[in-house]
C-alpha positions as CSV (number, residue, x, y, z in Angstrom):
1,X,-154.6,-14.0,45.3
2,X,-151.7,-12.4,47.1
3,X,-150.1,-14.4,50.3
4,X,-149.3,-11.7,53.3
5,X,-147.0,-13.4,56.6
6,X,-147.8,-12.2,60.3
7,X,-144.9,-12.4,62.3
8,X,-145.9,-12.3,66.4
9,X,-144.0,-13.4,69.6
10,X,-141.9,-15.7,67.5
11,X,-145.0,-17.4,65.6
12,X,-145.4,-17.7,61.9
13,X,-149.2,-17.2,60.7
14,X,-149.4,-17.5,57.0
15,X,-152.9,-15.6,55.6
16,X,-154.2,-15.0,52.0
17,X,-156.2,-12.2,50.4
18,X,-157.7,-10.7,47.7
19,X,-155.7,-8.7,45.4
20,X,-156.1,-4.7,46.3
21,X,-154.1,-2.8,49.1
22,X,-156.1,-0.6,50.9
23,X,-153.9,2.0,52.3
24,X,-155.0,4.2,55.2
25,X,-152.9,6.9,56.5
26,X,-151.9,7.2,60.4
27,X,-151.7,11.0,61.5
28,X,-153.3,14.0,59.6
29,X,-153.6,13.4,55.6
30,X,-153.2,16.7,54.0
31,X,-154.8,17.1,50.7
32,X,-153.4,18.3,47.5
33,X,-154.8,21.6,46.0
34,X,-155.3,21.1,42.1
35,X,-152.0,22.4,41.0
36,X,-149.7,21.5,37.9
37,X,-147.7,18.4,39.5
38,X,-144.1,19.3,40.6
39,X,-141.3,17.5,37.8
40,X,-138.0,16.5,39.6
41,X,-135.0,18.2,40.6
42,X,-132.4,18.0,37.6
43,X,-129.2,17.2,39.7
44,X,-127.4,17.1,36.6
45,X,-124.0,15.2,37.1
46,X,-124.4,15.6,40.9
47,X,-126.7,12.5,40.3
48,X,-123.7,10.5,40.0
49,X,-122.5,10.6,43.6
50,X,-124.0,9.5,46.9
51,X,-122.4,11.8,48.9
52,X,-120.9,15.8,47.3
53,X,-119.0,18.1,49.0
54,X,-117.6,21.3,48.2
55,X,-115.5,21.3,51.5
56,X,-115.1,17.9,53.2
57,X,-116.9,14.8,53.7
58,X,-115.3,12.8,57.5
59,X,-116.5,9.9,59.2
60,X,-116.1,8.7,62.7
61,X,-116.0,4.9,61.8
62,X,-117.5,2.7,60.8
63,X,-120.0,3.7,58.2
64,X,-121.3,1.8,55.3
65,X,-121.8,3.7,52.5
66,X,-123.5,2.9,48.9
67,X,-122.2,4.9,46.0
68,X,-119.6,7.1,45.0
69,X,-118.2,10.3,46.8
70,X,-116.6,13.1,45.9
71,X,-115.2,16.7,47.4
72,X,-114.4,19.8,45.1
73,X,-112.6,22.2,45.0
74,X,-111.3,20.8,48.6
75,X,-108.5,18.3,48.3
76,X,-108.7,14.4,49.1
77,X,-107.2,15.5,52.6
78,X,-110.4,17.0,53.5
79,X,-112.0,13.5,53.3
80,X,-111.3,12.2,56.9
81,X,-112.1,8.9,59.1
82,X,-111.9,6.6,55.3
83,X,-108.9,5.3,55.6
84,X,-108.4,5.9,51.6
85,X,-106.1,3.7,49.2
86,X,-105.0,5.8,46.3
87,X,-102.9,4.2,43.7
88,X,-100.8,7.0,41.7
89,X,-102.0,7.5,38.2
90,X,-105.6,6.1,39.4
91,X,-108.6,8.9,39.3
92,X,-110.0,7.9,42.5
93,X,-109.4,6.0,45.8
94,X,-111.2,3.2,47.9
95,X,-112.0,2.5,51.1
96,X,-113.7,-0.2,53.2
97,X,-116.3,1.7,54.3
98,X,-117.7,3.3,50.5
99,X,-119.4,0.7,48.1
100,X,-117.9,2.6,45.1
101,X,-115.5,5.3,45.0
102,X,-114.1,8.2,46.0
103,X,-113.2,11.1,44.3
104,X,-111.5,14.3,45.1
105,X,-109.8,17.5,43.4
106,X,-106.8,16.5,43.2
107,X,-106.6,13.0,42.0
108,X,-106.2,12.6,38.2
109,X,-107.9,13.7,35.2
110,X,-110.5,13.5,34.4
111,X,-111.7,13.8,38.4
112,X,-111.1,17.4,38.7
113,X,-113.4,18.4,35.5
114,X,-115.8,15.9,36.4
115,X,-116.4,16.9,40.0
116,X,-116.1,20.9,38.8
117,X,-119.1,19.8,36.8
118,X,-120.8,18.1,39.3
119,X,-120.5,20.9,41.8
120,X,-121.9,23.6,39.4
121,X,-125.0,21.4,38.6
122,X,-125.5,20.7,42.7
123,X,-125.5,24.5,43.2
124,X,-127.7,24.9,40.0
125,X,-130.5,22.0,41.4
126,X,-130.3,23.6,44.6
127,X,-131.3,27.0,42.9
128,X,-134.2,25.1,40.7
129,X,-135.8,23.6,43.8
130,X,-135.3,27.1,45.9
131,X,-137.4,28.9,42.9
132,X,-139.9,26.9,42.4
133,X,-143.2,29.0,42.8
134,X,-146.7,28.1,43.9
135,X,-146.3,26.2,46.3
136,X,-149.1,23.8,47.5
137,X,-148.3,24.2,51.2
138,X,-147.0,27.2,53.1
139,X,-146.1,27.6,56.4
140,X,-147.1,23.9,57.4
141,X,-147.2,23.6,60.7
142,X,-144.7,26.4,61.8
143,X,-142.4,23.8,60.8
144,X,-143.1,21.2,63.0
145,X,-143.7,18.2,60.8
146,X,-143.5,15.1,63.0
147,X,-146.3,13.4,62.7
148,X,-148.1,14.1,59.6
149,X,-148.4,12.1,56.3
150,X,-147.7,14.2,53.6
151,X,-148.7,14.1,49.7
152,X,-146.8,15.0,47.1
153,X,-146.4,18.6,46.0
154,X,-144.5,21.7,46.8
155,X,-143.9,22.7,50.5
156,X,-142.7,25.9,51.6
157,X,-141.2,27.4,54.8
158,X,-139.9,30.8,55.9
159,X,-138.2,29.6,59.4
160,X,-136.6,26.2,60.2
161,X,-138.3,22.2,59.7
162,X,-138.3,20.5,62.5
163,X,-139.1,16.4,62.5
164,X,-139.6,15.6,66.0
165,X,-141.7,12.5,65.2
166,X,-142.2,10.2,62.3
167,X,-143.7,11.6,59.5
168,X,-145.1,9.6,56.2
169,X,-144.8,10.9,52.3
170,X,-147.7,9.1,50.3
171,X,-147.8,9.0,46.7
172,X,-147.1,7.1,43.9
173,X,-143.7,6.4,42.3
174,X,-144.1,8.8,39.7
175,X,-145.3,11.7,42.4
176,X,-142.7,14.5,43.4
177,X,-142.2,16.0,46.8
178,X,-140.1,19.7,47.1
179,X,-139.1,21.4,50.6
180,X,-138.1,24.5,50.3
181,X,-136.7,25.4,53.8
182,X,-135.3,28.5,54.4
183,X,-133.5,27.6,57.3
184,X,-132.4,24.5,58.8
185,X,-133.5,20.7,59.6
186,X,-133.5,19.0,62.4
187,X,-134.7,15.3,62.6
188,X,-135.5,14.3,66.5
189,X,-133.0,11.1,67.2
190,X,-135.1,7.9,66.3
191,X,-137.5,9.1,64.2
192,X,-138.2,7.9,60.9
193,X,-139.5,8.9,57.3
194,X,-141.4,7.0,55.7
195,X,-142.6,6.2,52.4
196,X,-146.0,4.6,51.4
197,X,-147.9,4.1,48.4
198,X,-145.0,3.1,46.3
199,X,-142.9,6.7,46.7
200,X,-139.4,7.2,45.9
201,X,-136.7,8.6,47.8
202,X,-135.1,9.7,44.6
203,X,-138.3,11.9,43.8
204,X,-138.1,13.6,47.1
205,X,-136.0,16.7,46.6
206,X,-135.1,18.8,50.8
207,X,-133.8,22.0,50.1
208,X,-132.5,23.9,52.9
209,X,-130.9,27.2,53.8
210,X,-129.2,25.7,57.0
211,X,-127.9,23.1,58.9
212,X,-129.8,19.4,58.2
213,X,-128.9,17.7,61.1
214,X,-129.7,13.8,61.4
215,X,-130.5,12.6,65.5
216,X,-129.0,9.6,66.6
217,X,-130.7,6.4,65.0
218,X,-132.9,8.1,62.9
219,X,-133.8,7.2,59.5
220,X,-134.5,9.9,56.5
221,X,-135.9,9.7,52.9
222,X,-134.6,12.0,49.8
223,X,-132.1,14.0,48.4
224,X,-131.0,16.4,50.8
225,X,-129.5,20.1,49.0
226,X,-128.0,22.4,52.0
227,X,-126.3,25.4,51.5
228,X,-124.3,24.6,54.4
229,X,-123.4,21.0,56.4
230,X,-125.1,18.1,56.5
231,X,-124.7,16.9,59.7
232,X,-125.5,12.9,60.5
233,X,-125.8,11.5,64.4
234,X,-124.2,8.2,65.4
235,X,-126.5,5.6,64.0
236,X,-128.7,7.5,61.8
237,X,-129.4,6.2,57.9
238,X,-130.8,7.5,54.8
239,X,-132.2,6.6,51.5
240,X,-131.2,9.3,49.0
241,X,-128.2,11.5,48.8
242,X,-126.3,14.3,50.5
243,X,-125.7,17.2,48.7
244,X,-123.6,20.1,50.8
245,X,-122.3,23.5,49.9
246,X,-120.0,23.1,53.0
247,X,-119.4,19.7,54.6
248,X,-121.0,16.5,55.2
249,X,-120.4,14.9,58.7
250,X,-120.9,10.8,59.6
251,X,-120.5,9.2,62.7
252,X,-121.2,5.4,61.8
253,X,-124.2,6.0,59.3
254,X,-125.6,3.8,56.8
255,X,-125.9,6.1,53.3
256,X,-128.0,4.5,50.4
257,X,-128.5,5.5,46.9
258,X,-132.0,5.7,46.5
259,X,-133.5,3.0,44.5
260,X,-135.6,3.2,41.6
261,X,-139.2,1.6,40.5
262,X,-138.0,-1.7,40.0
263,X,-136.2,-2.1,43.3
264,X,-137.8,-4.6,45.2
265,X,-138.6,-3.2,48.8
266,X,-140.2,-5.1,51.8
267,X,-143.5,-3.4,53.6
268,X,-145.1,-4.0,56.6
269,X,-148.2,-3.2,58.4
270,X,-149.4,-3.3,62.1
271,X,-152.4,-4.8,60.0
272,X,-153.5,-7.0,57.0
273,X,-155.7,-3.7,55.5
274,X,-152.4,-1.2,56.2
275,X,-151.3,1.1,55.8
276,X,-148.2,-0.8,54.6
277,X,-144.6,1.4,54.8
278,X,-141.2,0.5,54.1
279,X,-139.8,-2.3,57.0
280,X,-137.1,0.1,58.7
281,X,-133.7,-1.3,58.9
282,X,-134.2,-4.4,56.0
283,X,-131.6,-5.2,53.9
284,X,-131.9,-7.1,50.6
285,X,-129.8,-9.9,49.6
286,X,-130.4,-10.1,45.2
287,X,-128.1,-13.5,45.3
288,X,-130.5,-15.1,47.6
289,X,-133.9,-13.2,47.0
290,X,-133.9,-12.4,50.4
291,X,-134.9,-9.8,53.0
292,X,-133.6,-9.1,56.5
293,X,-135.1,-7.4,58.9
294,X,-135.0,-6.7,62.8
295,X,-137.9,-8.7,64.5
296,X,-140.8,-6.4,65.6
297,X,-142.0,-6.3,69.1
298,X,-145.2,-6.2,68.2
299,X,-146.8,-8.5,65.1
300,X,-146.2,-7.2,61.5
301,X,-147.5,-8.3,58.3
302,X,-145.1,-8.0,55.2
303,X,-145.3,-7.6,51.3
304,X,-142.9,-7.2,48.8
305,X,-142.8,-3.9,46.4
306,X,-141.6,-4.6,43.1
307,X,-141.9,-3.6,39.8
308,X,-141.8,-7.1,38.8
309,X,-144.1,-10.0,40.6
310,X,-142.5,-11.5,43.0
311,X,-144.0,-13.9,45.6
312,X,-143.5,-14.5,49.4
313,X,-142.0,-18.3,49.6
314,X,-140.7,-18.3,52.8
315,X,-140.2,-16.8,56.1
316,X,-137.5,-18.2,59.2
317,X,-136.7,-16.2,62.6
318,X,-132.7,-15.9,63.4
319,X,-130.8,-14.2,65.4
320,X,-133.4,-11.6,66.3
321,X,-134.1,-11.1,62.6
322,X,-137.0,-12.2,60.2
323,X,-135.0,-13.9,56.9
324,X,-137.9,-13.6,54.3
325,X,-137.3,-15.5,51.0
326,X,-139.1,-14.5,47.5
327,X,-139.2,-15.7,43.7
């Protein structure tokens, strides 16, 4: 037996189930044609950073980012809005706004080699996922995905992606998705990806031509490749990483290293049966086994993902947030 919470109008209701999620997808669920499964995009050392830049990474504060960052061949003075401290003889600086570090051309060795490195195997990823053939989609929706729950496979687009409503990527967390874009994407403001089924952000590989351009408040799933700038609105997130061949532009965005199988990761559904996705806008508290999240209008049942078991032990309302607390 599994124990799932309903939260409504301020109300806790506590009900219990039999084990088994039934997932049902909202919107169109598009099939997979029986193809060889896509394996991931090998980023190589361009793993190791959050955010990579071959020309400038600047920030309108404040953002809150998770992971290191790094520009090359640019100089550290192309990194704007971070209020850096560098220490001399140090490889890399710090700021208040970057959980990790920062990294730049022309801090000291071994930065410079490292991030040359880095760059060549972002531009070499970026070239895997362009040329990867057969494709399992083509031409999907003229580019307008807003709306649709997608399964994993290999999507391909001659024009530009456009995410003008949510959209849902179901699959398991060994499952791989691919976009191949040839030119840009533009996420609506206050839209959201989201991920059902147990799939992983660091699985989900955007490759794009153009501009990738986050709207205001919106949230996005996976590692995005652009040839040119990334370009994130005031207010909008993302689980995964930005890779750009130009800049990357923030203005007061959250930027998360995406998790891996064993993260835990809270879900919720409209209703007990699902579909459950990942609660927008949770954070996660390890200290305290505990979740945040912004209290629903309407009432939500929630679960916890984990690749361990973990149970539900209790939930408060405060300050317009539901605290959940697991073991």
């Amino acid at each position: 037996m599994k124990n799932i919470y309903k939260i409504q109008a301020g109300i806790i209701w506590k009900k219990w189930f039999l084990s088994g999620l039934i997932l049902t997808a909202s919107g169109m669920l598009l099939c997979r044609e029986s193809k060889a499964a896509q394996l991931p995009v090998n980023l190589g050392t361009a793993g190791n950073y959050v955010i990579l830049s071959k020309s400038g990474i600047s920030t309108v504060p404040t953002s809150a980012i998770t992971g290191d960052i790094g520009v090359s061949p640019i100089s550290s003075t192309a990194i704007t809005g971070f209020s850096l401290t560098h220490q001399f003889g140090v490889p890399y600086a710090t700021s208040a706004q970057v959980i990790g570090k920062v990294y730049a051309a022309n801090y000291f060795p071994p930065t410079p080699a490292n991030l040359t490195t880095a760059i060549g195997n972002m531009q070499t990823a970026y070239t895997d996922a362009a040329g990867r053939t057969r494709p399992n989609f083509t031409e999907l929706g003229a580019g307008q995905i807003g709306g649709l729950t997608l399964v994993a496979g290999l999507y391909k687009w001659s024009s530009d992606v456009l995410i003008s409503s949510d959209v849902t990527l179901s699959g398991g967390p060994n499952d791989v998705w691919i976009f191949q874009i040839a030119g840009k994407i533009t996420q609506a403001s206050g839209t959201k990806i989201h991920l059902a089924g147990g799939a992983l952000a660091k699985n989900i590989f955007w490759q794009a031509a153009g501009v990738v351009a986050l709207g205001t408040t919106s949230h996005f799933e996976g590692i995005i490749m652009s040839k040119t700038l990334i370009s994130l609105a005031t207010g909008a997130s993302i689980n995964g990483r930005l890779l750009a061949q130009t800049a990357v532009t923030l203005q007061g965005n959250v930027v998360t290293t995406p998790g891996s199988a064993t993260t835990a990761t809270l879900v919720s559904a409209a209703v007990v049966t699902g579909p459950y996705l990942d609660a927008i806008g949770q954070s996660l508290n390890l200290t305290a086994n505990t979740f945040t999240v912004p209290l629903s209008g309407s009432k939500q049942f929630y679960r916890i993902r984990s690749g361990t078991i973990v149970n539900i032990t209790r939930i408060t309302i405060t300050g317009g947030n539901v605290v959940i607390t697991y073991k």
